[in-house]
Structure formats: structure tokens, C-alpha cells
TIPALO-321522 format. One record per residue (C-alpha): x, y, z. Coordinates in steps of 0.2 Angstrom, whole numbers, plus 2048, in hexadecimal, padded with zeros to 3 digits. Each point is the difference from the previous one (the first is absolute). Last residue first. Example, Ala and Ser with C-alpha at 12.3 -4.5 7.8 and 13.67 -1.06 7.14 Angstrom:
8447FB824
7FA7EF803
This chain:
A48CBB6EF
81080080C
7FB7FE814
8047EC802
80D8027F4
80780E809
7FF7F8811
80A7F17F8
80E80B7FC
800809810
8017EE808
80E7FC7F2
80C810805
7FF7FE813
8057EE801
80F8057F3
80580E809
7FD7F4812
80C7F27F6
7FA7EF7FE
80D7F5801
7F37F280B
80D803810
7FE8137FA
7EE801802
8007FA812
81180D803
7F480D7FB
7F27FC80B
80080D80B
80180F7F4
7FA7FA7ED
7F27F680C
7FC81080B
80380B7ED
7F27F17F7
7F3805810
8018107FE
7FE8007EC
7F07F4800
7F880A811
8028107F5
7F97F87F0
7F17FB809
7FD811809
8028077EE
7F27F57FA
7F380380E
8028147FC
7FF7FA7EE
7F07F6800
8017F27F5
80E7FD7F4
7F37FD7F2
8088107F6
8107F77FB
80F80B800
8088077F3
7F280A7F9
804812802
7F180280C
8017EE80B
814806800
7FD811808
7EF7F880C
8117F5806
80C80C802
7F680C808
7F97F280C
8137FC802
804812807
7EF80080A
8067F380C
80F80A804
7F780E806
7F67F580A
8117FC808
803812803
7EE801808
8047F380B
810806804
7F7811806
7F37F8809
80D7F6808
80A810804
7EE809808
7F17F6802
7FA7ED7F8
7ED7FF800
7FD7F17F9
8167F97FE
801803812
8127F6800
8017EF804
8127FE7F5
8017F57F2
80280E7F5
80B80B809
80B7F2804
8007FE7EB
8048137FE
81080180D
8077EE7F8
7FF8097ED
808811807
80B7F5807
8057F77F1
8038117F8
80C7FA7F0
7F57F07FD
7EF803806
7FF8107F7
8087F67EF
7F07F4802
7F480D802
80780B7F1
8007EF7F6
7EE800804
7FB80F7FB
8098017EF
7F67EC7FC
7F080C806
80580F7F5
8067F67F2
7ED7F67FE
7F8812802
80B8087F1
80A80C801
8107FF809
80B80980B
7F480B808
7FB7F080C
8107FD806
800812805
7F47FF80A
8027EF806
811806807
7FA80E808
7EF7F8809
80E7F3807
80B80D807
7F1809806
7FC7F0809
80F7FD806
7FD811808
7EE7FA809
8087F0803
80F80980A
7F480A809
7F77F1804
80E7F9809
80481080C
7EF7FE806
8047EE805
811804806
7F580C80E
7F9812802
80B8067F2
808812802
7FF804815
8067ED7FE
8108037F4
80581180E
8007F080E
80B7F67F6
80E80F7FD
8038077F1
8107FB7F5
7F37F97F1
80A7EE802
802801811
7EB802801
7FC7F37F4
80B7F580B
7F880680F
7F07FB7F8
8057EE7FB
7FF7F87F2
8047EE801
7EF7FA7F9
7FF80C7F1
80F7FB7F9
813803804
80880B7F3
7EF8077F6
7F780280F
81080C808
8018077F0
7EB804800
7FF804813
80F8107FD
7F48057F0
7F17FF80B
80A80B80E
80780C7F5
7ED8037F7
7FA805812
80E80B804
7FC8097EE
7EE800804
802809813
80B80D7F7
7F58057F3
7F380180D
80B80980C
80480E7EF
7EF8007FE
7FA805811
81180D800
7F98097EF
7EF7FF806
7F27F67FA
């Protein structure tokens, strides 16, 4: 590639980054619902028309945020993860790192649970979605790791079941516990429970449940 190729390339990436961080305060502000492209576009001072030569639509624009919340996400867990040593502290270390994601990057959270429920090509998904897909699998594989780590050191019980099945388990059991801590907070409250206190005795219970 030549020196002015690259420099364009380098160029067209760092416009393209603006934009999605320009979408990401704009969905941060008002929700996902209310934005608007022109209001990305005011936000990243370019004008509408240079945001669609860029993103094809606010869909496409969407699933570049997921596919950045993800490496977020994917960050987070990581070092979660190197933090503690046994299987049983990873998972409960995994978890908490989900539940803190949720709670200072709420629309990180709201961009990835769209994402989810969305009727996206999940057989033969092409291009962003199979990017986010594969980030998501990426994902997936951090609390596999954690739980083969804890079957091996012994802290967690070996009739488990399959661990890819496991993990997907344990994912639906924390996503659902942040929409409750999230949506149903004032619920909990009217019975004086609060969401750091929901959030502390469902991890508990999940390492009973797991401990040998």
C-alpha cells in the first residue's frame, strides 16, 4: 500500500471511529429510540449525508456499537478473570464484571440485549454481525475457561454437565438477574431489598449451587 493509500485508510478509520463515538454519547443521553442520525451527525460536526457515505443506515450504525460494547465487555472479563485463581472465583469474578458493565455503561448493556433479541442471520451471519457474533463467542469461551479451570482445581463440582451448555446457563442467570436489578429496582425496594444486596445473595446462591 502506498504512503497516500494508507494515509486515506488511516483517515477513513479515524472518521469512522468519530462517528461511533459521536452515536455512543448521543445513545448514552437519550436512548436508542431517540437517536437520530442528524443528531449523530451534529454531535461528530460532519454533515448527515458524509455519516451515510460511512454507515449505510442506524441499524449498521447499531451493530458497530455492539461490536465495541463487546470489546468492552471482552476487557472487562478478562481482566476479571486474571484476578483470581480458582474456577469458582473466576465465574463469581465474571459475573460481578457483567453486573458492574451493565451498571456504569447501561447503553453498552441496552445496545447488546437489542442485539440479542434482534432477527439477525444468526446461520450464516456476514460481515458486522458475523463480527459481533464471533466477539460474543468470544465471550462465551471466557466462562467455559473458567469453569474447565475450576472442574480442574477442584472447586467446582464435576457433574456440572456439559460446560459449553453450562456457561450459556449461567449467562441467561446473570442477564436476566441485571434486567431485574435494572427495571425492577423500585419493585425490590418497596420489599427493602436493595439491587447490591439482590445482586450479592443470587451470586451467592450460584456458588453454592457450583462449590464441591
Amino acid at each position: 500500500m502506498s504512503y497516500v493509500a494508507e494515509r486515506r485508510a488511516e483517515e477513513k478509520d479515524r472518521r469512522r471511529a468519530e462517528i461511533v463515538d459521536a452515536a455512543i454519547e448521543v445513545y448514552r443521553e437519550v436512548g436508542w429510540d431517540a437517536v437520530t442520525i442528524d443528531q449523530v451527525a451534529k454531535r461528530a460536526r460532519l454533515s448527515r449525508a458524509l455519516v451515510y457515505v460511512y454507515f449505510k443506515d442506524k441499524d449498521e450504525l447499531h451493530i458497530t456499537i455492539v461490536l465495541r460494547a463487546f470489546e468492552v465487555l471482552d476487557k472487562r472479563f478478562a481482566e476479571a478473570a486474571s484476578r483470581a485463581r480458582l474456577g469458582i472465583d473466576k465465574i463469581e469474578a465474571l459475573g460481578r464484571a457483567y453486573f458492574a458493565f451493565a451498571h456504569e455503561m447501561p447503553h453498552f448493556f441496552d445496545a447488546c440485549a437489542r442485539f440479542e433479541v434482534a432477527p439477525q442471520q444468526a446461520t450464516q451471519p456476514e460481515g458486522l454481525v458475523a463480527e459481533c457474533f464471533e466477539a460474543g463467542h468470544r465471550l462465551h469461551l471466557r466462562t467455559v475457561e473458567a469453569l474447565q479451570t475450576g472442574v480442574r482445581d477442584g472447586s467446582i463440582r464435576d457433574d456440572m454437565g456439559d460446560h459449553q451448555v453450562t456457561a450459556m446457563a449461567l449467562w441467561g442467570f446473570s442477564h436476566g438477574l441485571i434486567q431485574i436489578a435494572v427495571n425492577k429496582a423500585q419493585v425490590l425496594a418497596h420489599d427493602s431489598i436493595s439491587v447490591p444486596q439482590f445482586v450479592d445473595h443470587a451470586i451467592g446462591m450460584l456458588r453454592r449451587m457450583m462449590s464441591r
